[in-house]
C-alpha positions in Angstrom: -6.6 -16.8 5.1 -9.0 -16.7 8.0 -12.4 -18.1 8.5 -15.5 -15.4 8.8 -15.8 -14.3 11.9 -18.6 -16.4 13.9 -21.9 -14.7 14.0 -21.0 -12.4 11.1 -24.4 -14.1 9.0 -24.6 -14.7 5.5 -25.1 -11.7 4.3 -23.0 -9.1 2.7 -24.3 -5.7 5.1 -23.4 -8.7 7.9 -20.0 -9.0 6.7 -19.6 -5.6 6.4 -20.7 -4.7 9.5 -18.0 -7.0 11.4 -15.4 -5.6 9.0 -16.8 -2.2 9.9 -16.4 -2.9 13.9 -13.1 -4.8 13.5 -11.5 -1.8 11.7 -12.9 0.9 14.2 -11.4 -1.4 16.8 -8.0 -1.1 15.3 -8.1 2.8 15.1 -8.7 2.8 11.4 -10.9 5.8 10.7 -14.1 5.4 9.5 -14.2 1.7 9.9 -17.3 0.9 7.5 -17.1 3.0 5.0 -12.9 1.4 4.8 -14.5 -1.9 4.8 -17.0 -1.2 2.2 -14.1 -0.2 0.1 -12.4 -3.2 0.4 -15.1 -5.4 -0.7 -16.3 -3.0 -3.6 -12.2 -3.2 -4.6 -11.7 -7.0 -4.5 -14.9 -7.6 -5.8 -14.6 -4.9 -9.1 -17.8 -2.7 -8.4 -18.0 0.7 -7.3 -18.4 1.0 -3.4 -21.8 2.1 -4.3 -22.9 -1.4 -6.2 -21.7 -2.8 -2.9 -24.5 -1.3 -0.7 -26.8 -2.3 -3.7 -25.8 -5.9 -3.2 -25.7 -5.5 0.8 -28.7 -8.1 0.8 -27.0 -10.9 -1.0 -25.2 -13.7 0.7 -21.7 -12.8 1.0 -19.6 -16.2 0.3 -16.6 -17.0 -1.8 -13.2 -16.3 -3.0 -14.2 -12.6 -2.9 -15.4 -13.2 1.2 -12.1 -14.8 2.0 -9.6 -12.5 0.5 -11.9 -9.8 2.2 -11.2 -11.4 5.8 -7.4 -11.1 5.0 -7.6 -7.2 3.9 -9.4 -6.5 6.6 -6.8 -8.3 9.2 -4.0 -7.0 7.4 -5.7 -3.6 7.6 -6.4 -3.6 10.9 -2.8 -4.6 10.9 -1.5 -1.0 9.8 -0.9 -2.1 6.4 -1.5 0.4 3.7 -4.9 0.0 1.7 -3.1 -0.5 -1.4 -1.0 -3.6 0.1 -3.7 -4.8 2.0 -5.9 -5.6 -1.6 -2.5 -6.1 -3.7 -3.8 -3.3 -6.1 -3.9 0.4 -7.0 -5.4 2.6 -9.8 -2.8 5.0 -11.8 -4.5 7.2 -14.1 -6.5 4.6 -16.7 -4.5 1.7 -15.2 -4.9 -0.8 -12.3 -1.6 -2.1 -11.3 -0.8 -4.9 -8.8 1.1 -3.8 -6.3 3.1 -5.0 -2.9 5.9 -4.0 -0.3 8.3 -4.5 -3.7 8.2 -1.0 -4.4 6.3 2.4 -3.3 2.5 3.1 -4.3 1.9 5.4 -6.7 0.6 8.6 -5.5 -1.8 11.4 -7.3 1.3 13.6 -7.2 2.9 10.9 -9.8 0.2 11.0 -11.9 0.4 14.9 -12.1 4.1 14.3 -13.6 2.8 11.6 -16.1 0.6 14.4 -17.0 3.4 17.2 -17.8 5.1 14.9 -19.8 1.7 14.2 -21.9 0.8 17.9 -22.1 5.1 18.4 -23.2 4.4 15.9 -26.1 1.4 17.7 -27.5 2.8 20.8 -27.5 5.9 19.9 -29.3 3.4 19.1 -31.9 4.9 16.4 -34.7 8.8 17.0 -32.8 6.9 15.4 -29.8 5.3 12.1 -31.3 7.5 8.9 -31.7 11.0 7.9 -30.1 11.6 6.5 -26.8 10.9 7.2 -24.0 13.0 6.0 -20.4 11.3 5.9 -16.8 14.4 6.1 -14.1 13.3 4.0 -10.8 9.9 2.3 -12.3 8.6 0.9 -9.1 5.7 -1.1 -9.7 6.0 0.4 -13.3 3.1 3.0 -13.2 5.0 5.6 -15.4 6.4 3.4 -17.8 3.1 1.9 -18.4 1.3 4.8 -18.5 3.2 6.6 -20.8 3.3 3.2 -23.4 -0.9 3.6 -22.6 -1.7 7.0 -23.1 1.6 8.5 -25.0 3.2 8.4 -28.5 6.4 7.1 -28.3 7.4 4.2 -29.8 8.6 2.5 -27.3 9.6 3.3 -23.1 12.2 1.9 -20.7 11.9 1.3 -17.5 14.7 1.5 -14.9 14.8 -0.1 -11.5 17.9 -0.6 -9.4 15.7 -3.0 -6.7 15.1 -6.8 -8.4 12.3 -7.3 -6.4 10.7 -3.8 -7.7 11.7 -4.8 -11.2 9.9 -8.4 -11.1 7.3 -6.8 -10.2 6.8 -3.8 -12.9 7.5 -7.1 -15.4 4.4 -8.7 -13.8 2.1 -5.5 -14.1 3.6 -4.9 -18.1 2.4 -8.8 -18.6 -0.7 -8.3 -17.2 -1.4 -5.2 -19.1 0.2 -6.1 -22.0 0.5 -2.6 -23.7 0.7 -1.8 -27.5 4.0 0.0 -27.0 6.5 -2.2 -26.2 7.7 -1.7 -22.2 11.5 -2.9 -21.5 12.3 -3.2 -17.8 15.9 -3.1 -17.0 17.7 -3.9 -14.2 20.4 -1.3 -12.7 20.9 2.2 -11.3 19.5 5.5 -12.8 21.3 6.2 -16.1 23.6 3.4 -16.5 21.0 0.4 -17.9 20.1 3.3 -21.1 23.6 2.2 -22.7 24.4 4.7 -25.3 20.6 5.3 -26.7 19.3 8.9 -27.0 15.6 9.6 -25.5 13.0 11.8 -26.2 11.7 11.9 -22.8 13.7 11.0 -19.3 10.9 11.0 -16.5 11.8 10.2 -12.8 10.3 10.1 -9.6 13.4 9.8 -7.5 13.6 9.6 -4.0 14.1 12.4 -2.2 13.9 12.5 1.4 16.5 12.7 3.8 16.8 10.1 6.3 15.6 12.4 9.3 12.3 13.4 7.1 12.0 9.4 7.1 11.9 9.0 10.5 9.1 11.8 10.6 6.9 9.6 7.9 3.4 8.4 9.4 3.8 4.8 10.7 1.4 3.4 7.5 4.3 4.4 5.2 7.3 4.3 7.3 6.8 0.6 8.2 5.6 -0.8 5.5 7.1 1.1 1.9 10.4 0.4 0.9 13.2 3.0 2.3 15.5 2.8 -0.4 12.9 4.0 -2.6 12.1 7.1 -0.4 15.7 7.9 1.5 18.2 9.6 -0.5 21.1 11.2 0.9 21.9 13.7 3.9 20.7 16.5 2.0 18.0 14.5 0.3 19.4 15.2 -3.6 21.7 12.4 -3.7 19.7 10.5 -6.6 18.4 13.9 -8.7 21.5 15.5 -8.9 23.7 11.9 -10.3 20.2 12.4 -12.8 21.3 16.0 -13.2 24.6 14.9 -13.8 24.2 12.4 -16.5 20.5 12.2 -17.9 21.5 15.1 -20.9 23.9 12.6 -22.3 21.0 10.4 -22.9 18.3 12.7 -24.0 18.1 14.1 -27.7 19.0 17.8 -27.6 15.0 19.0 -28.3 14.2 16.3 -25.6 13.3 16.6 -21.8 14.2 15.7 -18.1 11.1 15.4 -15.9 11.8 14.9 -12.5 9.3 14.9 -9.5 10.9 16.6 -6.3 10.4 16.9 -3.0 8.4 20.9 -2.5 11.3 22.0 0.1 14.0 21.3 -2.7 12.5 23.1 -5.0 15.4 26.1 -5.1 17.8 23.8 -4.7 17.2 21.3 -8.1 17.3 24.5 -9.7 20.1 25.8 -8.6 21.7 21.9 -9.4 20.4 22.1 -13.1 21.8 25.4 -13.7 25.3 24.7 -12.2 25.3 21.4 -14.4 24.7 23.3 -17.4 21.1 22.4 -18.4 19.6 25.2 -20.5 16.2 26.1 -18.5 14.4 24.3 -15.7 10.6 25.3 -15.0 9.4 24.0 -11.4 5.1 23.2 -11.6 2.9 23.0 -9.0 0.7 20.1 -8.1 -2.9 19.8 -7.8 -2.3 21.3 -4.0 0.1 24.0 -4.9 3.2 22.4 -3.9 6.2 22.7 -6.1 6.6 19.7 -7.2 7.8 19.0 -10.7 10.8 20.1 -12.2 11.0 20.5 -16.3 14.2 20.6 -17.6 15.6 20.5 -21.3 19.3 20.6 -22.1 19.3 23.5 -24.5 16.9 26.5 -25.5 15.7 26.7 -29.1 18.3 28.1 -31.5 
């Protein structure tokens, strides 16, 4: 890790300060108020309770893990990556260049299938649950946190991605038991029936991957974004084989890219799934798609 700059003083407005000028420098917008973040998140207070303690004498582990966000930073590395942690709903996840970060969108489909489960009233409470392409394991998790199900797999085709969604389910430690499985959508479910299959696939097409900013191109994993010439390759082998694996009350949720929206629609119909509903996100994109395999008799 690098030493404090010279002349930064002891002090933590100091520190900030030279963090402040050193991101600015790098074309990171808003330099100070992006370095007062990274303090307040590797030291576990509110950015606020940082300027309260901009007085005290700024030393430490905390300092020196600060200098290294703040060069990786300035580095173009994602905020996330650059303090090895993100918040997911009620979680805080660790989190590297193993697998995507979680976005808001995500947490909007984690939502859906919350809201699915409380409508479906007593039908909706227990069973399993299966999370196709965990990541860094913020679905699975969640829905073991905030859900009823009995228990929830998690599916990743990427080992490194996988070691580390068995690091975050450690750390956590949920009451629900989480089972992370190695292998590629479906296959790793075996012959078990789920109440709930949630995905967030990728679903870009190489060209649109090109087109990414730099912060996300450079740095997230491809394989977990890139998926196909037309950008459906991994949702419609889900489309293809998830209603095998799902009770016949149960539900496919999959989180889509909002130019594909037609199109997964058009997919679920043609693969004989009984009625797909596309939600919006929080910014009016379509951007979930809610499938079941058959309408009520």
């Amino acid at each position: 890790m690098p030493d404090a700059p010279a002349g930064c003083g002891p002090s933590l407005a100091q520190a900030l300060e030279h963090a402040g000028a050193r991101l600015a420098r790098a074309g990171v917008a808003n330099g100070r108020r992006e370095a007062t973040a990274l303090w307040a998140t590797l030291a576990g207070v509110a950015p606020g309770e940082a300027w309260i303690q901009r007085d005290r004498p700024a030393s430490g582990a905390v300092l020196d893990r600060f200098w290294d966000a703040v060069e990786r930073r300035s580095s173009g590395v994602p905020f996330a990556y650059a303090v090895g942690r993100v918040a997911f709903r009620h979680l805080e996840l660790h989190v590297d260049p193993r697998a995507l970060i979680p976005r808001p969108e995500t947490e909007g489909l984690v939502d859906l299938v919350l809201q699915w489960g409380k409508r479906e009233g007593g039908r909706g409470n227990g069973g399993s649950a299966a999370d196709i392409g965990t990541g860094c394991g913020c679905i699975a998790l969640s829905l073991a946190v905030e859900g009823n199900f009995e228990r929830v797999i998690a599916v990743e085709r990427s080992l490194d991605a996988a070691a580390l969604a068995r690091e975050n389910v450690e750390r956590i430690r949920p009451a629900v038991p989480v089972d992370v499985r190695d292998g590629d959508l479906i296959a790793p479910l075996g012959r078990e029936l789920f109440r709930v299959i949630v995905a967030n696939p990728p679903y870009l097409t190489v060209q649109e991957y090109e087109e990414l900013d730099p912060s996300v191109r450079n740095f997230e994993p491809k394989e977990a974004l890139v998926s196909g010439s037309d950008g459906l390759d991994a949702t419609r082998a889900l489309l293809a084989r998830a209603g095998a694996r799902l009770e016949p009350d149960g539900l496919l949720a999959l989180e889509i890219d909002e130019r594909r929206a037609d199109a997964v629609r058009a997919l679920a119909r043609e693969l004989g799934w009984a009625r797909t509903t596309i939600r919006e996100d929080l910014f009016g994109r379509p951007r979930y798609a809610l499938i079941i395999p058959r309408e009520e008799a």
